[in-house]
C-alpha positions as semicolon CSV with decimal commas, in nm:
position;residue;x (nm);y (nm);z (nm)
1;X;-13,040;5,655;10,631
2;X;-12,946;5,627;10,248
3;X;-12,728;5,920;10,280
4;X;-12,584;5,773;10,597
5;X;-12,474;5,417;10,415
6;X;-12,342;5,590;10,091
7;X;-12,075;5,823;10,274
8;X;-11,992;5,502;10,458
9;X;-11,919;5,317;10,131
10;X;-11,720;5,595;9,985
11;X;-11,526;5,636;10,291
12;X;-11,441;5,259;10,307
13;X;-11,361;5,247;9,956
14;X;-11,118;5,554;9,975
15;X;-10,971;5,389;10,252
16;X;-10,918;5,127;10,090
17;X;-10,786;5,290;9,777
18;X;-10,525;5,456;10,037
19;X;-10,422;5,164;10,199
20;X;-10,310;5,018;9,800
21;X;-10,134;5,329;9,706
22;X;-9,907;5,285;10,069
23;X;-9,847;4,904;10,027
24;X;-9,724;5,033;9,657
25;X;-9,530;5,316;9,829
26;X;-9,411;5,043;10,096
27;X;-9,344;4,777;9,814
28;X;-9,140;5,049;9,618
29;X;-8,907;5,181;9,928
30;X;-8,847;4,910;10,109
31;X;-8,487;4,764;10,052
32;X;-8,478;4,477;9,837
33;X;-8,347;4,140;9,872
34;X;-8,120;3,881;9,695
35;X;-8,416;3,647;9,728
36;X;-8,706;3,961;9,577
37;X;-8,465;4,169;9,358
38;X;-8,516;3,986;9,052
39;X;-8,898;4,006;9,035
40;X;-8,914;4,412;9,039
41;X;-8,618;4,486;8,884
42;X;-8,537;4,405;8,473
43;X;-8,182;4,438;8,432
44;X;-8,120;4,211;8,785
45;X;-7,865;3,957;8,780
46;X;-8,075;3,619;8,664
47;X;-7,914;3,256;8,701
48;X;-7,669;3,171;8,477
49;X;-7,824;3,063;8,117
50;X;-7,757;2,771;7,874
51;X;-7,354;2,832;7,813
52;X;-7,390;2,690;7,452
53;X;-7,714;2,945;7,391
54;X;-7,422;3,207;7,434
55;X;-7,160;3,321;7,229
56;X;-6,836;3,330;7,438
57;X;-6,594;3,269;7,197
58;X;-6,262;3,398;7,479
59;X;-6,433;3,168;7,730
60;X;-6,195;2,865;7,768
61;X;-6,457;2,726;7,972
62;X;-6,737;2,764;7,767
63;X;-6,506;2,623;7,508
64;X;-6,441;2,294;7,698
65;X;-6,807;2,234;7,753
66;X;-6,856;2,221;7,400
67;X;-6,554;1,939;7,385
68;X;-6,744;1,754;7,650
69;X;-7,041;1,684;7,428
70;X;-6,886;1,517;7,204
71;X;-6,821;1,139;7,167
72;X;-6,668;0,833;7,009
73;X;-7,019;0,706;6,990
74;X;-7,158;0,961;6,769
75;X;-6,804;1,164;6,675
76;X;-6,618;0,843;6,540
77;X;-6,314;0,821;6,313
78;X;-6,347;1,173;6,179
79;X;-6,091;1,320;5,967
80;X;-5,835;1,616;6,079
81;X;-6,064;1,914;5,910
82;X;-6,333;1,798;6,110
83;X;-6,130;1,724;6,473
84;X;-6,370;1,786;6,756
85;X;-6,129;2,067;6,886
86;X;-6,164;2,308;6,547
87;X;-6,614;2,209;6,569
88;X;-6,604;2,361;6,912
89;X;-6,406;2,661;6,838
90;X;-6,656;2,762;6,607
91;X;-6,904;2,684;6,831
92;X;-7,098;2,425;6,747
93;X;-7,167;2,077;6,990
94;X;-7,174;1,760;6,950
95;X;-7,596;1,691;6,907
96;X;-7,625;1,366;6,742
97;X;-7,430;1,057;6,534
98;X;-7,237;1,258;6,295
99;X;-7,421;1,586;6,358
100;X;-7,348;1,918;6,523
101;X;-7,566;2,146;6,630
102;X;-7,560;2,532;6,705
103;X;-7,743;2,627;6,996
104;X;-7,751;3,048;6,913
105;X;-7,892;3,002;6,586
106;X;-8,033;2,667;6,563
107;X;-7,852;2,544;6,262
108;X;-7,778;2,177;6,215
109;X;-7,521;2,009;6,008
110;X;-7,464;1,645;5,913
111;X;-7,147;1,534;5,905
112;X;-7,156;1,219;5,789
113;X;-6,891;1,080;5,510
114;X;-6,987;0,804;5,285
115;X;-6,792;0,444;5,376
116;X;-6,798;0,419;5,041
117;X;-6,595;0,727;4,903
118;X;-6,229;0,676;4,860
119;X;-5,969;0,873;4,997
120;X;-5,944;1,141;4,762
121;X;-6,369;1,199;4,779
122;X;-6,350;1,150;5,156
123;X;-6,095;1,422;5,211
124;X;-6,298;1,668;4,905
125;X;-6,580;1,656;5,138
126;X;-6,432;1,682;5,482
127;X;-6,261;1,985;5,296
128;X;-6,609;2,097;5,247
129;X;-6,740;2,063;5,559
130;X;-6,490;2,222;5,708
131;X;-6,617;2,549;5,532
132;X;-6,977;2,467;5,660
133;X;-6,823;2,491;6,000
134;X;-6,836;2,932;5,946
135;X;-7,107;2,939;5,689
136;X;-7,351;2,701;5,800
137;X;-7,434;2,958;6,071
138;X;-7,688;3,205;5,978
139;X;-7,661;3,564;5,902
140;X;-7,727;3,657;6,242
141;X;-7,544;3,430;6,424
142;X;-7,256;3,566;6,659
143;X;-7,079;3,222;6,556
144;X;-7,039;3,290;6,240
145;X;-6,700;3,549;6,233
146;X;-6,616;3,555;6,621
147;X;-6,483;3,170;6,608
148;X;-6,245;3,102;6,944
149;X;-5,877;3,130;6,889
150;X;-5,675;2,867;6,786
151;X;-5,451;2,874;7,069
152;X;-5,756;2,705;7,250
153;X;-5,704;2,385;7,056
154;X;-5,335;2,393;7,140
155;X;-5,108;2,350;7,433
156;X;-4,915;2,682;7,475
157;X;-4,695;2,727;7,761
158;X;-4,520;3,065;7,690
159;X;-4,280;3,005;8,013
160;X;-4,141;2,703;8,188
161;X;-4,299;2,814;8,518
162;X;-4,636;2,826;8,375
163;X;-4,560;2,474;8,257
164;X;-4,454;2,384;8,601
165;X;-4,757;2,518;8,754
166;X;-4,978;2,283;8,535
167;X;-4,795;1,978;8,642
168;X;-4,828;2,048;8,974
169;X;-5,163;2,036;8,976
170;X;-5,193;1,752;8,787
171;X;-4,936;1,582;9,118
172;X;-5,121;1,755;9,336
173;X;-5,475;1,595;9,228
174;X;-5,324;1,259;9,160
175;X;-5,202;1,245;9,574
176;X;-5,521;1,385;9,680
177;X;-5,691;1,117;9,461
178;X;-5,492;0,827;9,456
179;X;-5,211;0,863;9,690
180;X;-5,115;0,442;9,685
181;X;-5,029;0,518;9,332
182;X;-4,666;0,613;9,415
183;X;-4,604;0,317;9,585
184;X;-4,403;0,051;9,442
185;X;-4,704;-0,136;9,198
186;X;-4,752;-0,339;8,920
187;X;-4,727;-0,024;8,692
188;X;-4,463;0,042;8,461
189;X;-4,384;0,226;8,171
190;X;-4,366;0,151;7,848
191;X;-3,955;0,098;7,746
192;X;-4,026;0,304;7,438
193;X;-4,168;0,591;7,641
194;X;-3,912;0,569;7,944
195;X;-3,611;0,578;7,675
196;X;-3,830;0,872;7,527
197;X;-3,868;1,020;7,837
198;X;-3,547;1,025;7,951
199;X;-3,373;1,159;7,610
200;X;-3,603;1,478;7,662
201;X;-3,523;1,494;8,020
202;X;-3,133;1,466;7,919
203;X;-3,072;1,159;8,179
204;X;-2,932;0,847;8,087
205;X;-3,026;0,636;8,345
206;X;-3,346;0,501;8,552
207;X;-3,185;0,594;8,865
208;X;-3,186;0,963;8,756
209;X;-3,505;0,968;8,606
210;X;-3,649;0,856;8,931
211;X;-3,443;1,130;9,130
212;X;-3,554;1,382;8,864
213;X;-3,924;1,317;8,892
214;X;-3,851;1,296;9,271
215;X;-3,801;1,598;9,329
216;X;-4,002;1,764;9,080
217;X;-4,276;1,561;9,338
218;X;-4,130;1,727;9,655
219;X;-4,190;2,063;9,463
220;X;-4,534;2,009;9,376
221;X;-4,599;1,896;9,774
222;X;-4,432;2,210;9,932
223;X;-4,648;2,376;9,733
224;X;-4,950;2,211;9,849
225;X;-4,830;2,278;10,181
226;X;-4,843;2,655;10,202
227;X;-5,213;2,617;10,091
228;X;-5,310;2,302;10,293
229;X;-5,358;2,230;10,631
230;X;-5,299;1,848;10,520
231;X;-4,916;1,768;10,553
232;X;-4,775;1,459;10,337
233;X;-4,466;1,302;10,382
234;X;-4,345;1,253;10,051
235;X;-4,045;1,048;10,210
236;X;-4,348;0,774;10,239
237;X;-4,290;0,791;9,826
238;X;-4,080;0,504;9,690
239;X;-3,846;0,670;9,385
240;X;-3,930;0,360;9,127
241;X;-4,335;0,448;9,268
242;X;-4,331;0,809;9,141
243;X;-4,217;0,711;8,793
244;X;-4,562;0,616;8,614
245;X;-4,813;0,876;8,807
246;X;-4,560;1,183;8,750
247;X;-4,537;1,095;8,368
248;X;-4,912;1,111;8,344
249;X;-4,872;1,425;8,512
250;X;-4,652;1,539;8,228
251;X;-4,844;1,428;7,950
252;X;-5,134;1,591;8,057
253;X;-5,321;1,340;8,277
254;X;-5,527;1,419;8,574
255;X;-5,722;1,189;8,822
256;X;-6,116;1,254;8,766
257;X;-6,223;1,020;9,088
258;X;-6,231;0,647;9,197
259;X;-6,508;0,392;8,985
260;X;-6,607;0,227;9,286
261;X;-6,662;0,585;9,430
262;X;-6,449;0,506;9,742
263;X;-6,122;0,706;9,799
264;X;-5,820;0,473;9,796
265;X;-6,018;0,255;9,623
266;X;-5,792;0,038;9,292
267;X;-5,974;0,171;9,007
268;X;-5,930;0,521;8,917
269;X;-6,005;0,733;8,578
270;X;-5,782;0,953;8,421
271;X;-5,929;1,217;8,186
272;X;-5,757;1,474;7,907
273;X;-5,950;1,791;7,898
274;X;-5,828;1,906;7,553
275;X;-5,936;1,524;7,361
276;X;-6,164;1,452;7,597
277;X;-6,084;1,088;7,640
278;X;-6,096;0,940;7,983
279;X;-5,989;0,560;8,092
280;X;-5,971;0,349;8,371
281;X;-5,620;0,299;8,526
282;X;-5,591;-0,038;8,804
283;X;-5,315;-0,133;9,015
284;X;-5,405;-0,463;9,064
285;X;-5,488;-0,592;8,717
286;X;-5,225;-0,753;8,597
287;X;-5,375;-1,061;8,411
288;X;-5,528;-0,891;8,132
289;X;-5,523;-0,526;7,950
290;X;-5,750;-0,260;8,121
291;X;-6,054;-0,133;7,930
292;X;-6,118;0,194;7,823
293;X;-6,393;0,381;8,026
294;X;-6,596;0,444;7,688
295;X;-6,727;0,131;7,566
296;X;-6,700;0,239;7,182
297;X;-6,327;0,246;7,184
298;X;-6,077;-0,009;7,167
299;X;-5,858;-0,119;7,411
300;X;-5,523;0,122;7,485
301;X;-5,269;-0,041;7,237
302;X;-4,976;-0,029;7,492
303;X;-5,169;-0,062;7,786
304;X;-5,057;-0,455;7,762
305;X;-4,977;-0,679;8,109
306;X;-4,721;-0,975;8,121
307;X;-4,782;-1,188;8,372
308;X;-4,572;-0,991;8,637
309;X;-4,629;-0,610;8,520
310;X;-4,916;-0,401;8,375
311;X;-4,745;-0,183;8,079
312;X;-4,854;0,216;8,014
313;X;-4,780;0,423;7,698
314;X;-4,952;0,787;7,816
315;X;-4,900;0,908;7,517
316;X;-5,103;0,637;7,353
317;X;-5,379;0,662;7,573
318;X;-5,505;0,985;7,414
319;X;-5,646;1,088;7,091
320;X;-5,434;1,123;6,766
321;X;-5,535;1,500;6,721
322;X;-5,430;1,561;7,120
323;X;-5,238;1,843;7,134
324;X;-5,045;1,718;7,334
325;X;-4,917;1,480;7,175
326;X;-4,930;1,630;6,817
327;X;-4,767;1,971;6,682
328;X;-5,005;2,210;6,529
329;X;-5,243;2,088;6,274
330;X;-5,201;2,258;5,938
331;X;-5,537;2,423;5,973
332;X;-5,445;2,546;6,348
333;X;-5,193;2,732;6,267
334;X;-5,073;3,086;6,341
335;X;-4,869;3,342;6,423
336;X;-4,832;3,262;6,767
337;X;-4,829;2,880;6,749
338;X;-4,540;2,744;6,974
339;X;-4,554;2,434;6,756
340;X;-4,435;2,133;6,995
341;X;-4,638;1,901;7,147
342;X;-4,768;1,967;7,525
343;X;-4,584;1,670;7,685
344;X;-4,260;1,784;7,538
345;X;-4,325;2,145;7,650
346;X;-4,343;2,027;8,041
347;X;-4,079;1,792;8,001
348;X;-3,837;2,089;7,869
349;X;-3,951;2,278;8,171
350;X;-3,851;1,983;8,430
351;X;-3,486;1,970;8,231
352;X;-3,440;2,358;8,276
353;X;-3,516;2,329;8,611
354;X;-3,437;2,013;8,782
355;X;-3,148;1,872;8,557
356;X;-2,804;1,994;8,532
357;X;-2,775;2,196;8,195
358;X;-2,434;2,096;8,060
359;X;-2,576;2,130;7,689
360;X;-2,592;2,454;7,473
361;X;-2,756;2,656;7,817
362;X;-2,426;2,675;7,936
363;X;-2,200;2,735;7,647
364;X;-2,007;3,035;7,630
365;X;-2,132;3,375;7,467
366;X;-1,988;3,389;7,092
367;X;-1,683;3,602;7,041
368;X;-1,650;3,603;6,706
369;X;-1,886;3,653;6,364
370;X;-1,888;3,245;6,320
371;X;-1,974;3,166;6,656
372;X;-2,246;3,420;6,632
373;X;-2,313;3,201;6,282
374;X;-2,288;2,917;6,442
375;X;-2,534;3,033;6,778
376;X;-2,815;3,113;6,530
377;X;-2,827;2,807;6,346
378;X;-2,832;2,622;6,634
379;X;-3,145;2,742;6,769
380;X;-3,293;2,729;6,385
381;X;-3,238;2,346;6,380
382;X;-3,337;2,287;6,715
383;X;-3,674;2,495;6,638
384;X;-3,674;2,255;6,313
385;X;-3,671;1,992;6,476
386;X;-3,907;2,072;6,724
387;X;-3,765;2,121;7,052
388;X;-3,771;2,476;7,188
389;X;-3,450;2,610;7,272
390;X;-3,388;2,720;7,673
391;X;-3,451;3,099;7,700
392;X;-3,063;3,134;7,835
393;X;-2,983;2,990;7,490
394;X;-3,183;3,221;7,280
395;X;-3,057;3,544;7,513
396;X;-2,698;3,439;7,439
397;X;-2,741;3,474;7,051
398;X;-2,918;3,783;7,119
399;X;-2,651;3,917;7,312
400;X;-2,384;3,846;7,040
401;X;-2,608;3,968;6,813
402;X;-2,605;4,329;7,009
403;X;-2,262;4,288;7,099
404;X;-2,124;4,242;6,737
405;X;-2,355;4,522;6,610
């Protein structure tokens, strides 16, 4: 009877011993799923980790989260060495009042300047924190020699197409956000800017300003349409309506959504991704100057309203150190800088391809060794004086060049 239970033990536990090794076997062969993969296998794809625990320093994106933390509440009045765009591209975040923080190594650094320093002590030690920026980092950290390029803290459009293609979708959004702005409104621009605006686009006149910006609108909507199945009738667009939302479009504007949260609503916010400053834009305020979405800044200085018009300055609206508003910092630059602000970049690109050329484009090759002379320091004072000459410009001296070798 002993003998009897004992074999029955050992064959129930050897059964049982079998069935483990097969569910292994089972567990092991069977094909494994999105949902399982990760638990069995080390080197699986795992969710996407803490971007500012990584060191990414070609990321763009990475780079423009690290922008986002930062703040006029706790990143206020800072001098140019220590601009939020050169912190970030050296990767550290905005963690604190007038601290930064390094998420790979877990270095801090206070940034904080004495009030009380004058300007010659204030600038020593921004100097010197602006060297803390690479050697605060440890040792180890990835940080501390792979800093993102400069160009990331710049506006570089290397063609006017790829201009082009940036203020489209910055038209694009706006319509799809706010498509009552380019009605006729309360909105208009500031006289300085419009004058500015329309010595850069070479027109001399509102009426072609408005027909310019009309039909760099129609472009940016035909566009749409071969991706949309929305049509818009841009003929529902009144000329004087277009003026203000296309020159946020051009100086680097785009809509970020309504703040009442309702689509057509009369509030909407306007953000810069390379300052990070975002503000509240209103079509029917026209009693008082608009306030700035963050609390801790002033009001826009040429956002100002009459009693019959609400005036806008975009330039004004962003930060000092905005590229584009600004040519390369000192500390920025390099080889490669194409040192002119962003809003003058797009607003070459319009003239090139919406306005008649009648200026230097169209002049006729050189002939002789003076024109030739006389070609090449053309395009040195207009690079000078900051305006990049037109491609067709800079091919024709090249040509004589060739030709008169």
């Amino acid at each position: 009877m002993t003998s009897t239970t004992t074999k029955s033990e050992h064959g129930s536990s050897l059964l049982s011993k079998v069935d483990q090794v097969m569910a292994r076997w089972k567990k092991a062969t069977a094909p494994l799923t999105a949902k399982t993969s990760h638990e069995f296998i080390p080197h699986a794809v795992q969710a996407p980790k803490d971007v500012f625990t990584q060191c990414h320093p070609n990321n763009r994106a990475d780079f423009q989260a690290r922008v986002a933390t930062f703040s006029s509440i706790n990143w206020f009045a800072k001098p140019t060495e220590l601009n939020l765009l050169t912190c970030a591209r050296f990767g550290w975040i905005n963690s604190g009042p007038d601290e930064l923080a390094c998420k790979c190594c877990g270095q801090t650094l206070s940034c904080r300047i004495d009030s009380r320093l004058g300007p010659e002590g204030a600038k020593k030690v921004a100097e010197g924190l602006r060297g803390y920026l690479t050697s605060h980092h440890l040792d180890t950290c990835p940080w501390k020699h792979n800093p993102s390029p400069t160009s990331f803290a710049q506006v570089s459009f290397w063609t006017h197409d790829s201009a082009l293609i940036e203020v489209h979708a910055a038209i694009q959004q706006t319509i799809a956000t706010w498509p009552h702005l380019f009605l006729p409104s309360s909105l208009v621009l500031d006289d300085s800017f419009r004058d500015d605006l329309q010595r850069q686009l070479g027109v001399s006149c509102d009426q072609e300003l408005e027909s310019t910006l009309m039909a760099l609108t129609r472009q940016a909507i035909d566009a749409t349409a071969a991706t949309s199945d929305h049509s818009i009738n841009v003929d529902t667009f009144h000329a004087a309506g277009v003026v203000v939302p296309i020159s946020l479009a051009l100086c680097g504007w785009k809509p970020v959504g309504h703040a009442d949260g309702a689509k057509g609503g009369s509030d909407v916010a306007f953000a810069c991704a390379q300052c990070n400053r975002t503000w509240h834009l209103s079509t029917t305020t026209a009693d008082k100057a608009l306030p700035s979405k963050d609390a801790s800044e002033p009001a826009p200085k040429r956002l100002k309203a009459t009693a019959a018009h609400v005036t806008l300055h975009p330039l004004d609206e962003h930060r000092w150190y905005c590229p584009w508003v600004r040519t390369v910092l000192p500390s920025e630059r390099s080889d490669d800088n194409i040192d002119v602000p962003g809003w003058l970049q797009c607003a070459q690109a319009v003239k090139a391809t919406y306005v008649t050329k009648t200026d230097v484009s169209t002049e006729e090759l050189p002939t002789d060794e003076n024109d030739q002379v006389d070609s090449q320091c053309g395009i040195s004072r207009m690079v000078e004086g900051g305006i990049a000459p037109h491609p067709s410009t800079v091919l024709s001296a090249v040509q004589a060049l060739l030709d008169f070798a």
